[in-house]
PLY file of the C-alpha trace (Angstrom):
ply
format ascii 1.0
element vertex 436
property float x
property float y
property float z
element edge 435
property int vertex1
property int vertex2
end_header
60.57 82.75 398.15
60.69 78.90 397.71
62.04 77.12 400.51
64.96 74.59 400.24
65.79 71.28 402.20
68.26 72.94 403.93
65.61 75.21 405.66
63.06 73.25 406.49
65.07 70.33 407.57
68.47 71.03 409.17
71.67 69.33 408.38
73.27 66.51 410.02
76.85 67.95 410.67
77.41 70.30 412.76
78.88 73.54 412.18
82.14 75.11 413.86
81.44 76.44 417.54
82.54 79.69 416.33
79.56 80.32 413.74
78.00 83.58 414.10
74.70 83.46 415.73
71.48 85.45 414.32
68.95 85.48 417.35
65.82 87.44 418.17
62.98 87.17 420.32
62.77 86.93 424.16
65.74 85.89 426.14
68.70 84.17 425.20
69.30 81.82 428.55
67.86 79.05 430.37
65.34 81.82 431.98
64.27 84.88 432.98
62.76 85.02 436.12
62.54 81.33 436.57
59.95 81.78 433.23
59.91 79.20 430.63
62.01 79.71 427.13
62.05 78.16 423.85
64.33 78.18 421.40
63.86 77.78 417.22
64.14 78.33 413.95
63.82 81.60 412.24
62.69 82.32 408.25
59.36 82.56 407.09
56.44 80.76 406.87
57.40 78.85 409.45
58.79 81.07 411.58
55.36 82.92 412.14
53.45 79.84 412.96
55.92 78.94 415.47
55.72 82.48 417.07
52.08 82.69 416.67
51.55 79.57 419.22
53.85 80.88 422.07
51.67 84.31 421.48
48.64 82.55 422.07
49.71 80.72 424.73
50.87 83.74 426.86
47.83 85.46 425.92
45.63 82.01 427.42
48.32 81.85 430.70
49.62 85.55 431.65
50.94 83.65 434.72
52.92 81.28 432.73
54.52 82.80 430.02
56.93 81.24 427.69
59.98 83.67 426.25
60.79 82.92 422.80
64.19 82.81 420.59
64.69 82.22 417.26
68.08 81.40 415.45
69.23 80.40 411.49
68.97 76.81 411.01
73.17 76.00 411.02
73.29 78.81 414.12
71.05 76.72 416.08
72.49 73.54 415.69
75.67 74.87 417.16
73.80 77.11 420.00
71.42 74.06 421.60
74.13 71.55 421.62
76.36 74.12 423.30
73.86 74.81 425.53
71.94 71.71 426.69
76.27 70.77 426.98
76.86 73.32 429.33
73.54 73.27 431.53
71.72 76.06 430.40
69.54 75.01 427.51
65.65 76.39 426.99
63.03 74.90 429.00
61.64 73.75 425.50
64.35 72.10 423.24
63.06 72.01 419.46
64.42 69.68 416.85
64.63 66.50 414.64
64.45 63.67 416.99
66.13 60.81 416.16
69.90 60.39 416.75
70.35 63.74 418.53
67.23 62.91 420.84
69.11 59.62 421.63
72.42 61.41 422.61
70.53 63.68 424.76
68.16 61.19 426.56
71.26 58.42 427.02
72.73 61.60 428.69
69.82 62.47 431.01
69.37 65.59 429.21
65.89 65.66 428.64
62.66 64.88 430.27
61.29 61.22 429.64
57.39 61.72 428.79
56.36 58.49 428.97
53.95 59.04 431.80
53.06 62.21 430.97
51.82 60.92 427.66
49.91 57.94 429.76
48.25 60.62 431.49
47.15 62.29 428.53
46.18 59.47 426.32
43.71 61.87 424.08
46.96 63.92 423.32
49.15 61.32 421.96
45.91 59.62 420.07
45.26 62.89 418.24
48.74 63.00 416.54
50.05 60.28 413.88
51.30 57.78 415.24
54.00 57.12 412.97
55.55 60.47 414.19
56.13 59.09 417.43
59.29 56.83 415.96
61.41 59.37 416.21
60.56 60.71 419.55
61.38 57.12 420.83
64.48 55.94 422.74
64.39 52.40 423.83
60.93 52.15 424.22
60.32 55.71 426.29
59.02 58.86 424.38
61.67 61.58 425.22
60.38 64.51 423.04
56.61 66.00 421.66
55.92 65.15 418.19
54.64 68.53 416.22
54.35 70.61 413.37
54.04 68.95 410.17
54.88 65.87 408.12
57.34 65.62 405.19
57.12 62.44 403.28
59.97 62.05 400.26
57.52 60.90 397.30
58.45 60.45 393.81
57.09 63.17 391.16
56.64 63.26 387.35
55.73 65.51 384.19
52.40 64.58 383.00
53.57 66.21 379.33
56.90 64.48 379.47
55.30 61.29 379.92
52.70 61.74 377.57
55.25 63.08 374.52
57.16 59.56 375.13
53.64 57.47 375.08
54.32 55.59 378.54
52.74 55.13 381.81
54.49 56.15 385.87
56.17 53.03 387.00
54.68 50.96 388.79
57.69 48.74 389.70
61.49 48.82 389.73
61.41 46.98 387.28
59.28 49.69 385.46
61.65 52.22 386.45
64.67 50.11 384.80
62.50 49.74 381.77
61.73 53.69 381.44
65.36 55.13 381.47
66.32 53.89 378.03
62.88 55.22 376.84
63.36 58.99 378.47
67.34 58.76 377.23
66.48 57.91 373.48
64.26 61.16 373.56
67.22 63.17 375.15
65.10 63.07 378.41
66.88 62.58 381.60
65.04 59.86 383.70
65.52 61.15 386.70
66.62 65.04 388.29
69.04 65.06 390.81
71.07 67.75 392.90
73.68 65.24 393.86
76.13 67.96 395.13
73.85 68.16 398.63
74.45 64.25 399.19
71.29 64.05 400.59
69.18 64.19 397.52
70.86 60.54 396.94
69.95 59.07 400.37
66.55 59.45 399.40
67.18 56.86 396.86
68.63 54.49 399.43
66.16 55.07 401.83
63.50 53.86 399.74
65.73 51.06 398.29
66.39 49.92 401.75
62.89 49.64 402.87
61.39 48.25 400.01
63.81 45.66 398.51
64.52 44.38 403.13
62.02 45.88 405.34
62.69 48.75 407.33
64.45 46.39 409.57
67.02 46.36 407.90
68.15 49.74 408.53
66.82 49.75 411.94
69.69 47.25 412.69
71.84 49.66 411.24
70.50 52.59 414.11
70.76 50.08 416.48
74.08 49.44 416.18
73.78 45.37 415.58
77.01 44.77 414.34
77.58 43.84 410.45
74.22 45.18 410.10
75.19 47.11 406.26
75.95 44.09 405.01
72.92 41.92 405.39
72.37 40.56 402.18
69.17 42.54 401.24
71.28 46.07 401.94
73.89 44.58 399.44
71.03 44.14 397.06
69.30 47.81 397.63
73.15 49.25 396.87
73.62 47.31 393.95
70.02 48.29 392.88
70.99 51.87 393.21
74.45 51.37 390.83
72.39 49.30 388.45
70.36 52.09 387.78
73.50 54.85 387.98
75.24 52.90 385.27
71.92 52.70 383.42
72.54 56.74 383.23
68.90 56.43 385.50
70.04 60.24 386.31
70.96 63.60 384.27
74.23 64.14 383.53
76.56 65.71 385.92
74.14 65.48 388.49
77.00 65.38 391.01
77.59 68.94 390.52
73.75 70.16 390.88
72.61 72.13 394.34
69.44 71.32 395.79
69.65 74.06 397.89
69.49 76.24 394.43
66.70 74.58 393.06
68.44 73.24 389.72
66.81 70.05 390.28
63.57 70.97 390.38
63.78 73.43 387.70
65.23 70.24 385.32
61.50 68.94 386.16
59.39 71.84 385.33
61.16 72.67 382.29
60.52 69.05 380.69
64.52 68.05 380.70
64.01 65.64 383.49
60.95 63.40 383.75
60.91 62.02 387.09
61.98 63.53 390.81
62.80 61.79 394.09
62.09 64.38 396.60
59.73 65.37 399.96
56.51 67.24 400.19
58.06 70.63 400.22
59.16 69.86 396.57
55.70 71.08 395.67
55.74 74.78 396.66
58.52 75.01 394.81
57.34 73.63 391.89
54.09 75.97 392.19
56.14 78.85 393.12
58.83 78.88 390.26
57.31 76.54 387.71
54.82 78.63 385.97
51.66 77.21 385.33
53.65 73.71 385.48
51.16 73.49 388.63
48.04 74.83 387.68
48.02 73.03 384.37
47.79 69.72 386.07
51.39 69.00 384.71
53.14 67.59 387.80
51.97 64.12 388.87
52.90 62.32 392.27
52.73 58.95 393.75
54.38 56.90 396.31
57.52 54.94 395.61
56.91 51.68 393.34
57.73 48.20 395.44
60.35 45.96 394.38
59.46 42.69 393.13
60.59 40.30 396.02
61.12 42.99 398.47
59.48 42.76 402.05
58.53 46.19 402.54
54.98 46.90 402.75
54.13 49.33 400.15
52.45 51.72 403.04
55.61 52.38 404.49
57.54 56.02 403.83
60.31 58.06 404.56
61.39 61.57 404.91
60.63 63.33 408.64
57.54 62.08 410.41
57.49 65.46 412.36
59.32 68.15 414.36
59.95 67.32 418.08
59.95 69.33 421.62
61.65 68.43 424.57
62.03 69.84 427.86
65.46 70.08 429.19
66.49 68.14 432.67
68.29 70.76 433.92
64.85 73.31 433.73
63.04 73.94 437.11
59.66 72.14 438.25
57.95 75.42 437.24
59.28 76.02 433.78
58.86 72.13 433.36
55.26 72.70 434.47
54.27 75.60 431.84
56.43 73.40 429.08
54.12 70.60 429.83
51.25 73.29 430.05
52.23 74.43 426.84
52.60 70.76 425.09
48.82 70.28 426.29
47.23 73.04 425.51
49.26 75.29 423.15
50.57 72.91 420.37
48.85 71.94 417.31
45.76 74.06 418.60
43.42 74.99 415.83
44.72 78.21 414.03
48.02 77.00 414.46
46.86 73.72 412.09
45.11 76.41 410.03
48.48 78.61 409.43
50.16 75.15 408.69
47.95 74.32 406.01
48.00 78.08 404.46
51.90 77.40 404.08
51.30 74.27 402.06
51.91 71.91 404.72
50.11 69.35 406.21
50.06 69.10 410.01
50.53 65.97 412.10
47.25 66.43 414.11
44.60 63.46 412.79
41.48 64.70 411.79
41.95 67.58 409.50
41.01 66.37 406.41
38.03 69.02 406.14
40.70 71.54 406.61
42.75 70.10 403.54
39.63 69.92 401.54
38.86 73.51 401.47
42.51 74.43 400.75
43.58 75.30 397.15
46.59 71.86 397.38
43.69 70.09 398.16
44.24 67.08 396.28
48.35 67.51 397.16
47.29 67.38 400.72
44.88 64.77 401.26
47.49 62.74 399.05
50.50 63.41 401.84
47.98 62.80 404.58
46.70 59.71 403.46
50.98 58.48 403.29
51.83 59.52 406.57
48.63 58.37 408.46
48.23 54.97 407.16
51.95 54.18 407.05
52.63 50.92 409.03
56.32 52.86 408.84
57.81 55.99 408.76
61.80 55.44 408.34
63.34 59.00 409.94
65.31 60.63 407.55
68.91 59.07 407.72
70.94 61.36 408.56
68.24 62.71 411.44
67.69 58.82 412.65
71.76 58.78 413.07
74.43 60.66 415.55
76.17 63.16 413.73
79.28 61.85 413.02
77.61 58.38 411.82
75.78 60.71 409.32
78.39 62.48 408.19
79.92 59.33 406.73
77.12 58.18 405.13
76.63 61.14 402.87
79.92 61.12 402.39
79.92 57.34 401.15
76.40 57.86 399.29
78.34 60.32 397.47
80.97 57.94 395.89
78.68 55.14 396.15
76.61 57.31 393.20
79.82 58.37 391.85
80.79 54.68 391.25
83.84 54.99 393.13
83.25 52.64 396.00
81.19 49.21 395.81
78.20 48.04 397.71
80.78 45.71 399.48
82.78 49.04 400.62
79.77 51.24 400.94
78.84 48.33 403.65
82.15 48.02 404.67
82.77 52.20 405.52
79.07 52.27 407.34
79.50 49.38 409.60
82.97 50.74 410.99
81.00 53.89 412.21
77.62 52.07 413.45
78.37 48.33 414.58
78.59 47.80 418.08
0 1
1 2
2 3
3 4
4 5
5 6
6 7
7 8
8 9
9 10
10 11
11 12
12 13
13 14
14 15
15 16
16 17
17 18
18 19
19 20
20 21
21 22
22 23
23 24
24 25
25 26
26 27
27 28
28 29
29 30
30 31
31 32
32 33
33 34
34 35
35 36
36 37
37 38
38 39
39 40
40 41
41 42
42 43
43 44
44 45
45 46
46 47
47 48
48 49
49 50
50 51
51 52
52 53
53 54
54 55
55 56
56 57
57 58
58 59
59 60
60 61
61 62
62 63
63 64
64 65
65 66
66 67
67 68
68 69
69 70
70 71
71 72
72 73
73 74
74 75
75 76
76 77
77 78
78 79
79 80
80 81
81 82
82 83
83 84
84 85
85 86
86 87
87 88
88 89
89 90
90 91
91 92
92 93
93 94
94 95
95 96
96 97
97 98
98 99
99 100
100 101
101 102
102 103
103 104
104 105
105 106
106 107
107 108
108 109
109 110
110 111
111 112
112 113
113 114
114 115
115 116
116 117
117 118
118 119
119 120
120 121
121 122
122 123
123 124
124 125
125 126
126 127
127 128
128 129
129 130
130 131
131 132
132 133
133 134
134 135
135 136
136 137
137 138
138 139
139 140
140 141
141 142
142 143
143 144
144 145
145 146
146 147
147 148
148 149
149 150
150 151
151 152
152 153
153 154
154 155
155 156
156 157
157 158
158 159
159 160
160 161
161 162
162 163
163 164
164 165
165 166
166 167
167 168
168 169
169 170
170 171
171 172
172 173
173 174
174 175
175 176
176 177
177 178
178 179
179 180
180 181
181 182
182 183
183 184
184 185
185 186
186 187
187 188
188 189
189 190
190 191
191 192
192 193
193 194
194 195
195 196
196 197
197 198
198 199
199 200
200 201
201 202
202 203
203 204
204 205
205 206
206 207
207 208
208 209
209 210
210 211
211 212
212 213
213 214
214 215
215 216
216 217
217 218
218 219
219 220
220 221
221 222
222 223
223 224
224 225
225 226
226 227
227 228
228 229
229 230
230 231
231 232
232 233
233 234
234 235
235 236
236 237
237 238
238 239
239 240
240 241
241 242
242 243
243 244
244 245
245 246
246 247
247 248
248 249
249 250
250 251
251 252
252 253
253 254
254 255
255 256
256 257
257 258
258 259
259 260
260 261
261 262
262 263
263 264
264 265
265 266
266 267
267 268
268 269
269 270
270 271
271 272
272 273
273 274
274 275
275 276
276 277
277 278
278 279
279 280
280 281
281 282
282 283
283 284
284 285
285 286
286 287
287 288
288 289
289 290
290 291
291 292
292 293
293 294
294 295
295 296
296 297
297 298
298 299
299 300
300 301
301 302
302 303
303 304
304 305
305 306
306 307
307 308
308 309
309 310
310 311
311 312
312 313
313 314
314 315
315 316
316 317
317 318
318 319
319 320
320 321
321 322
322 323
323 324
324 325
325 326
326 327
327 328
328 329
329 330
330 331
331 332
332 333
333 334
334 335
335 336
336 337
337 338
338 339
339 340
340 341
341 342
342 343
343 344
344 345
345 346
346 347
347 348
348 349
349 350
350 351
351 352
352 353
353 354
354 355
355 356
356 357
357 358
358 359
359 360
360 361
361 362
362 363
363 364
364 365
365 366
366 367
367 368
368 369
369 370
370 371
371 372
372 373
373 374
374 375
375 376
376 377
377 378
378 379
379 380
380 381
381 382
382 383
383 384
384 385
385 386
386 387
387 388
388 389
389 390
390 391
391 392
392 393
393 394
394 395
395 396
396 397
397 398
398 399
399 400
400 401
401 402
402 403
403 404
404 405
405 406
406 407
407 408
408 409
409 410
410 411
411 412
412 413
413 414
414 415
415 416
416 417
417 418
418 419
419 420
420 421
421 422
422 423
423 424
424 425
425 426
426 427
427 428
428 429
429 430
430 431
431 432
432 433
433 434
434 435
């Protein structure tokens, strides 16, 4: 079964406290026996790559075994903040980084790493570096980059492009150019599931960095006051209309579900031409879209600059890994086998095999024999290249923000698309819930 967003990312919001939980594994508390636990998500493929590294772990270190639980994505989210709240979270805390890692660090609830990572300089060098970002919290690493990299990259049909007679953009100025093309034809320029909000962040994201620098929005996470309404945000959300009222997007797009797929079926089908969407995008094109795949049909690239813009055409979005913490409250022994475990039991070699069999590429540097032998080859070595030799890797927004500062910017991205609010209120609405 394809995999949505929803699964392989998490959501911003929260969801109520009194969510039913779906758990299994090892023990549900802080510990049993004083051993080390470790909480994350269930669903599959990812679920058995996680499991399959605390398995070889306690195989490697009977004397330091780690008890594993999985929950559902939205269950989680509720059961870890609960948790690490109340005192008795996992030794090892999984998640997004970002926002939530800040919360937790400014409260003292996790380990800070820094040293650990100075004493284990060969650890942190064999991981990207731009995954480290979001692990960050004023200048001290709080959490253990791993897993795999999700880039948002912009996709098009090859046939769809072809049938017109033009080229993939190679500006936004390009992109401008092409929408009255695809429209004429009865093409839409661009899929979109705008009913999950955060199909249109992507949009922003990109407009952000490459029209002011990812600067820009760092203000904004920093809290610098005003910081929407620097002048080259104004310009990225006006950007953004320009192309809305351009009908840049299929009709009633504000009604489709990502989370069903009806935007990437409006790509393989030929009624969209373009997509704005991450890495995971591609399994579901190869799993649903017929020999849309095989045949060579679906064509990627990195999104085009701006022309004036200061971001550097390396730089990317989407989530520069998965993270692991340790929790404060844990005891110098379970800290010890965490630490144990973050040296010699992540990213170990058949778990970066099993990532790469799921269509994924891991964060671990130096596995680009690995992707070569693998049938997404050319997919592969295409999202490694991005997120190894990007001078930035902008968090997705509503992981780089708290909770509640996300949950207004979907909400605003959602009327900014709908043309209901201007850039000026967009900016406006955003720096009421992030200026200092």
């Amino acid at each position: 079964m394809a995999l949505s967003r929803r699964t392989l990312l998490g959501l911003a919001a929260a969801v109520p406290a009194s969510a039913a939980l779906t758990a299994c594994g090892g023990s549900s508390g802080p510990g049993k026996g004083g051993g080390a636990t470790y909480w994350y998500l269930n669903g599959q493929p990812q679920e058995g790559v996680r499991a399959g590294a605390v398995d070889a772990f306690n195989k490697a270190h009977p004397d330091e075994r780690i008890d594993d639980t999985t929950y559902e994505n939205d269950a989680y989210k509720t059961k870890i903040k609960t948790a690490i709240g109340a005192g008795k979270a996992p030794t090892v805390i999984w998640g997004w980084g970002g926002g939530t890692l800040r919360a937790y660090a400014e409260a003292e609830q996790v380990e800070d790493l820094t040293s650990w990572f100075d004493e284990h300089p060969d650890i942190k060098k064999g991981l990207f570096p731009s995954s480290f970002g979001a692990a960050t919290v004023d200048g001290r690493i709080y959490a253990m980059p791993c897993e795999t990299v999700q880039p948002i990259v912009l996709y098009y049909n090859r046939k769809v492009f072809d049938r017109v007679g033009v080229e993939p953009p190679e500006s936004w100025d390009d992109i401008m150019a092409l929408v009255p093309r695809f429209n004429a034809k009865g093409i839409a320029p661009f899929a979109l599931g705008g009913q999950s909000r955060w199909t249109n962040m992507m949009w922003l994201e990109f407009l952000f960095d490459r029209i002011g620098g990812p600067e820009v929005f760092q203000a904004a996470v920093e809290g610098e006051k005003n910081a929407w309404s620097h002048p080259d945000a104004i310009k990225a959300l006006t950007a953004l209309q320009d192309l809305v009222e351009a009908d840049g997007f299929i009709k009633g797009f504000s009604s489709i579900t990502a989370d069903s797929n009806a935007d990437q079926a409006l790509l393989y089908t030929g009624r969209a031409a373009m997509m704005l969407h991450g890495t995971w995008s591609y399994g579901i094109q190869q799993t649903d879209g017929g020999d849309f795949v095989p045949s060579g049909s679906l064509g990627y690239m990195t999104f085009p600059p701006v022309e004036g813009g200061k971001g550097d055409q390396s730089d990317t979005v989407g989530n520069p890994a998965h993270y692991l913490s340790i929790s404060a409250k844990a005891s110098a022994e379970q800290k010890k086998t965490a630490k144990e475990f973050f040296a010699t039991g992540v990213l170990q070699d058949e778990e970066v095999r099993k990532w790469i069999g799921t269509g994924s590429v891991p964060i671990r540097l130096g596995t680009e024999k690995l992707l070569a032998a693998s049938e997404n080859a050319d997919f592969l070595q295409f999202t490694y290249d991005i997120a190894s030799k990007a001078k930035v890797f902008v968090q997705s927004w509503d992981q780089a923000l708290g909770p509640a500062a996300a949950e207004t910017l979907l909400d605003n991205i959602v009327k900014l698309f709908q043309l209901s609010i201007s850039p000026q209120q967009f900016a406006s609405n955003l720096n009421a819930v992030t200026g200092a």
